[in-house]
Backbone as JSON Lines, residues from 0, in Angstrom:
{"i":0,"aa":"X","n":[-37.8,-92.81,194.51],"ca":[-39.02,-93.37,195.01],"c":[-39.98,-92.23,195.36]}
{"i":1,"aa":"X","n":[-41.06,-92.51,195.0],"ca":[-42.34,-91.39,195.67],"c":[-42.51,-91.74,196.91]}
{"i":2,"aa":"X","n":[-42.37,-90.47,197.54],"ca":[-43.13,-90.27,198.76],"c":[-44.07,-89.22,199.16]}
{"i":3,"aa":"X","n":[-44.99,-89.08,200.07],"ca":[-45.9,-88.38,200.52],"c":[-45.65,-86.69,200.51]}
{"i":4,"aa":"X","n":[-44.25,-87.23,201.4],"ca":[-43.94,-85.83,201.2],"c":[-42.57,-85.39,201.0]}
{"i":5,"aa":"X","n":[-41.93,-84.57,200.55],"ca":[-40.47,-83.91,200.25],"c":[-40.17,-83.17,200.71]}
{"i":6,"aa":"X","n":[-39.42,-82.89,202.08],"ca":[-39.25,-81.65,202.78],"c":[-39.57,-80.74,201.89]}
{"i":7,"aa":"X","n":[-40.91,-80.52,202.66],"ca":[-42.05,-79.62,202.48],"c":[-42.36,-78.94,201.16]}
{"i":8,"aa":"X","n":[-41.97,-79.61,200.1],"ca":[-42.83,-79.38,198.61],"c":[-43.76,-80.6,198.8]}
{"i":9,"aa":"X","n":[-44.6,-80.21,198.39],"ca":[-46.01,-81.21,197.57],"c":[-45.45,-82.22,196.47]}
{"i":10,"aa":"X","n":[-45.65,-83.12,196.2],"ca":[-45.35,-83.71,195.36],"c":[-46.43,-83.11,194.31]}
{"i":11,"aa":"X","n":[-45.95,-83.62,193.05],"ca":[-46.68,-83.52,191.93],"c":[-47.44,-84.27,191.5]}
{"i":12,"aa":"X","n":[-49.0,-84.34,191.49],"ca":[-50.12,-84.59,191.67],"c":[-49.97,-85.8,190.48]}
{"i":13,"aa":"X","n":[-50.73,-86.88,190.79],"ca":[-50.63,-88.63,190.25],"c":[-51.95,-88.17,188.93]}
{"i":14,"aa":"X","n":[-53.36,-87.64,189.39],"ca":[-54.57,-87.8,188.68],"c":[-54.43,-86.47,189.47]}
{"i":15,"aa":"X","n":[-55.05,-85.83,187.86],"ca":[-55.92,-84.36,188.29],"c":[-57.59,-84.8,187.76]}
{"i":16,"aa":"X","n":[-58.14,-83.23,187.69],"ca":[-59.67,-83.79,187.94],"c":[-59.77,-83.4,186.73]}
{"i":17,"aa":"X","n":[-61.18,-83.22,186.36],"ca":[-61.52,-82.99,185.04],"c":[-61.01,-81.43,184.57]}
{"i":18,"aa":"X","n":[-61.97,-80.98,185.24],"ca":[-61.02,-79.46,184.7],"c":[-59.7,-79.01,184.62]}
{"i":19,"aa":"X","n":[-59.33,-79.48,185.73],"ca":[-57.51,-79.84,185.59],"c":[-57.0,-79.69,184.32]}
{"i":20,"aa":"X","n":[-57.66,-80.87,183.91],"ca":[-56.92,-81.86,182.39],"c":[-57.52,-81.08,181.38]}
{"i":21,"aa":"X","n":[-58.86,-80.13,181.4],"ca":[-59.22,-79.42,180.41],"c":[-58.28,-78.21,180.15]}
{"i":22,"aa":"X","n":[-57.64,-78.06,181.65],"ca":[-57.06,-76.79,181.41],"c":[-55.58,-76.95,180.47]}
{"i":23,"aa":"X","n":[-54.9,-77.7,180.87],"ca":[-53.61,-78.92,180.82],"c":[-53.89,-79.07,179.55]}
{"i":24,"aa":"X","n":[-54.68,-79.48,178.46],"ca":[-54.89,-79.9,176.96],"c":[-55.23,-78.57,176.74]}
{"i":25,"aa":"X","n":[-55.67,-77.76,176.96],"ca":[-56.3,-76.32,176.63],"c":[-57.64,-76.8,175.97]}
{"i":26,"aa":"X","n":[-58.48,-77.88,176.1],"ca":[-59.89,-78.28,175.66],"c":[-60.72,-78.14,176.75]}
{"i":27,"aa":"X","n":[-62.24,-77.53,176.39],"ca":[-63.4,-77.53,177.48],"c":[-63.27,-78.43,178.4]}
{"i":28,"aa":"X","n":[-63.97,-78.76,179.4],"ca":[-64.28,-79.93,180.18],"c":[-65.06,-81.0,179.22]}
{"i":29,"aa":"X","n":[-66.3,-80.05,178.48],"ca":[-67.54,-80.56,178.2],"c":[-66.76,-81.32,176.9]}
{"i":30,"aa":"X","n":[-65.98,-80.89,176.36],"ca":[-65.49,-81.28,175.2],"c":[-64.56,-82.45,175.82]}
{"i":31,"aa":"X","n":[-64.0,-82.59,176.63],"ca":[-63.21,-83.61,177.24],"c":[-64.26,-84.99,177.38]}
{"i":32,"aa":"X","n":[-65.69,-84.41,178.2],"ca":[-66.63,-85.35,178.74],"c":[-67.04,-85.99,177.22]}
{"i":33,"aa":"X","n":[-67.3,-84.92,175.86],"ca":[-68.04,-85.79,175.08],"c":[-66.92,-86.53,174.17]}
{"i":34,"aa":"X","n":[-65.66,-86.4,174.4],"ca":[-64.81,-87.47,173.69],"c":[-64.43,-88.38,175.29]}
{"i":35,"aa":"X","n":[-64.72,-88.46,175.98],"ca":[-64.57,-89.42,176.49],"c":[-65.85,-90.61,176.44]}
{"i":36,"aa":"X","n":[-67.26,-90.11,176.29],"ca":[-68.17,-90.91,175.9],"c":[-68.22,-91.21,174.61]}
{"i":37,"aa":"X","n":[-67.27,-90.7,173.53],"ca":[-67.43,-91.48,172.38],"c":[-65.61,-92.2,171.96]}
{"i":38,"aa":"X","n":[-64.95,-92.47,173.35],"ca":[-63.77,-93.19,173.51],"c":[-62.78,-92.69,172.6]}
{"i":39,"aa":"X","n":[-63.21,-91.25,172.16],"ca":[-61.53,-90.81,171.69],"c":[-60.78,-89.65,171.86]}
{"i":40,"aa":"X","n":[-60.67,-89.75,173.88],"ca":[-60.24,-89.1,174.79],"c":[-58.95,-89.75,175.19]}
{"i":41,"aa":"X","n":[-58.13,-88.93,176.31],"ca":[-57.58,-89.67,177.02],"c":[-58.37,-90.83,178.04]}
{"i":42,"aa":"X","n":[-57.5,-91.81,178.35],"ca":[-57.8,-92.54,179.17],"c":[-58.3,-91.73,180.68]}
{"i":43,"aa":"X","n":[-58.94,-92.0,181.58],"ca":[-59.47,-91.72,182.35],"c":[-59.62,-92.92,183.44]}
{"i":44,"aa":"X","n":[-59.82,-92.03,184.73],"ca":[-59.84,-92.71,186.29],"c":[-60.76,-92.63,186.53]}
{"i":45,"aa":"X","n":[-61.68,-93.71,186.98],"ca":[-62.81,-93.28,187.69],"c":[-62.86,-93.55,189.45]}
{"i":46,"aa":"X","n":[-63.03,-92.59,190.0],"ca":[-62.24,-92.3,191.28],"c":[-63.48,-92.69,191.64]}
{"i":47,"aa":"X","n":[-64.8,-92.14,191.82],"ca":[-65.9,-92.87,193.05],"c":[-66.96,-93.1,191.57]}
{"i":48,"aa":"X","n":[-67.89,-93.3,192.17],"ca":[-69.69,-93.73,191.07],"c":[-69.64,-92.29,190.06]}
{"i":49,"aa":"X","n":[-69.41,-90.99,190.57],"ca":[-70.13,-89.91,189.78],"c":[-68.69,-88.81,189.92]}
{"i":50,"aa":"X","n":[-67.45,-89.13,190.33],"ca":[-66.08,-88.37,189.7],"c":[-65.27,-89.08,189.13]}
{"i":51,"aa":"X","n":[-64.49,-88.34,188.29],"ca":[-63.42,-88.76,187.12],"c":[-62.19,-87.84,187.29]}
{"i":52,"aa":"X","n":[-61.25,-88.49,186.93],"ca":[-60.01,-88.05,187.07],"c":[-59.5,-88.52,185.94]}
{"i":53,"aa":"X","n":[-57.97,-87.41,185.63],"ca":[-57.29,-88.08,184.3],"c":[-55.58,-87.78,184.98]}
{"i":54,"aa":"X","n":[-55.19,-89.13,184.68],"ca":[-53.19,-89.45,184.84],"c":[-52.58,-88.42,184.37]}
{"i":55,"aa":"X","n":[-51.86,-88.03,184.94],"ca":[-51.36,-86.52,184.44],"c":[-50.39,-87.26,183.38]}
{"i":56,"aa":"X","n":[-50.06,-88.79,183.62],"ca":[-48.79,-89.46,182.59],"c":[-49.88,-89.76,181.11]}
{"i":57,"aa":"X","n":[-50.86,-89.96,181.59],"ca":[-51.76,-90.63,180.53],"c":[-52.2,-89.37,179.33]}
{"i":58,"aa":"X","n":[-51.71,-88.46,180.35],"ca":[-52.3,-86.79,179.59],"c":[-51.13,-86.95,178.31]}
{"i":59,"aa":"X","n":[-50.13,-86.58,179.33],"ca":[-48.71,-86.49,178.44],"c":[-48.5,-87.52,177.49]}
{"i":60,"aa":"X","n":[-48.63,-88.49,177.55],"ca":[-48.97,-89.47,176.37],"c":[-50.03,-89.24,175.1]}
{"i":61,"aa":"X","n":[-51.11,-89.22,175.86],"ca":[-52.02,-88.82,174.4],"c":[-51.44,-87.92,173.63]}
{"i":62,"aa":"X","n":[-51.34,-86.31,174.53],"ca":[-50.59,-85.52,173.61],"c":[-49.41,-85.76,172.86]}
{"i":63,"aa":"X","n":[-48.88,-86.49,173.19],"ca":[-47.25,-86.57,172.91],"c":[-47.87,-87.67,171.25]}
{"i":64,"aa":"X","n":[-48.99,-88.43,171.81],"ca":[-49.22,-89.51,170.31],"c":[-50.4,-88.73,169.43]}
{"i":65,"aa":"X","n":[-50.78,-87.79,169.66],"ca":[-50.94,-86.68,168.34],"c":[-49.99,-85.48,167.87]}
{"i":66,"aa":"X","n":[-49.0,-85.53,168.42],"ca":[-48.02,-84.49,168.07],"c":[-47.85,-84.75,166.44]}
{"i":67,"aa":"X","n":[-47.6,-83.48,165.57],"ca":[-47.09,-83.78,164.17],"c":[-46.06,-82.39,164.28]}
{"i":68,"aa":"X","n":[-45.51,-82.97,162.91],"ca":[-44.54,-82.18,162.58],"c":[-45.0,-80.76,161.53]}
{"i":69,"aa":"X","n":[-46.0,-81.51,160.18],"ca":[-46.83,-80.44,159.34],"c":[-48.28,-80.76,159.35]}
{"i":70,"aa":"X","n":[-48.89,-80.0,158.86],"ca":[-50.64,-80.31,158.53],"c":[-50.71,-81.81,157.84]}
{"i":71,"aa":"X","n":[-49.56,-81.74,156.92],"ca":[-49.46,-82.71,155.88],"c":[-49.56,-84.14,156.6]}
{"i":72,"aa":"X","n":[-48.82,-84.0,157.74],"ca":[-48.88,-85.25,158.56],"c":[-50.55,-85.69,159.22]}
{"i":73,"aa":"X","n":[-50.8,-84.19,159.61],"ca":[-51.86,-84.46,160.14],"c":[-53.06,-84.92,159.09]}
{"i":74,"aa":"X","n":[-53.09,-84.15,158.35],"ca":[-53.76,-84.77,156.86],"c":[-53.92,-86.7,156.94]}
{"i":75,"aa":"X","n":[-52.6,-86.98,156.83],"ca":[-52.32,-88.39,156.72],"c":[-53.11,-89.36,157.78]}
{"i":76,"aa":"X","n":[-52.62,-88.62,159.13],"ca":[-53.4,-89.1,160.03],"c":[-54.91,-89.49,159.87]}
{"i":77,"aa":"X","n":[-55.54,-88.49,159.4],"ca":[-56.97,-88.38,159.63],"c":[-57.36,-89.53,158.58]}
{"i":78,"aa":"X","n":[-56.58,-89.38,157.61],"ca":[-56.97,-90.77,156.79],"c":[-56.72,-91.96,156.55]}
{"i":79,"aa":"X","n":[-55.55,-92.31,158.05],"ca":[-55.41,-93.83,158.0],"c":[-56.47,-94.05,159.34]}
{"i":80,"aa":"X","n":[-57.52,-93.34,159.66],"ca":[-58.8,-94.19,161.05],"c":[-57.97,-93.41,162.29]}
{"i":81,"aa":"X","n":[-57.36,-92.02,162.25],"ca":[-56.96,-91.94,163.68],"c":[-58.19,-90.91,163.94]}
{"i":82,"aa":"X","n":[-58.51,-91.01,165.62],"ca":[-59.85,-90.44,165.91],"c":[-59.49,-88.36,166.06]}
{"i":83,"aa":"X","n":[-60.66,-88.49,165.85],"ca":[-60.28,-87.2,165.57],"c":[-60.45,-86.98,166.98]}
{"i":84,"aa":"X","n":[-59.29,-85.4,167.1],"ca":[-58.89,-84.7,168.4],"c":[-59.73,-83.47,168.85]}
């Protein structure tokens, strides 16, 4: 079960912030912001009116569903409609 706290480690953070997740993918922020306005980003939190956050699980997922094995795959990808990364 999660709790707050673990004799005295921090737990490991639920949503990091934007730069966080830029750093975490190794992509810009800005490059994060403009695939998230053209929806082929990770999913994203919107924490108040004007900050964003991204699931550190939601991170690990996206990445994990563009992983390939050769170019060849990736090739394939790009030409059955997957958004580009």
């Amino acid at each position: 079960m999660l709790s707050i706290k673990d004799k005295g480690s921090s737990p490991a953070p639920l949503v990091v912030s934007e730069r966080q997740a830029a750093a975490m993918t190794g992509l810009g922020y800005r490059t994060l912001q403009a695939m998230r306005l053209s929806g082929n980003g990770p999913a994203f939190v919107q924490l108040s009116k004007r900050r964003v956050g991204y699931s550190v699980a939601e991170l690990e997922r996206w990445i994990s569903e563009r992983s390939v094995q050769s170019t060849a795959d990736a090739t394939v990808r790009s030409q059955k409609g997957w958004p580009a990364c």
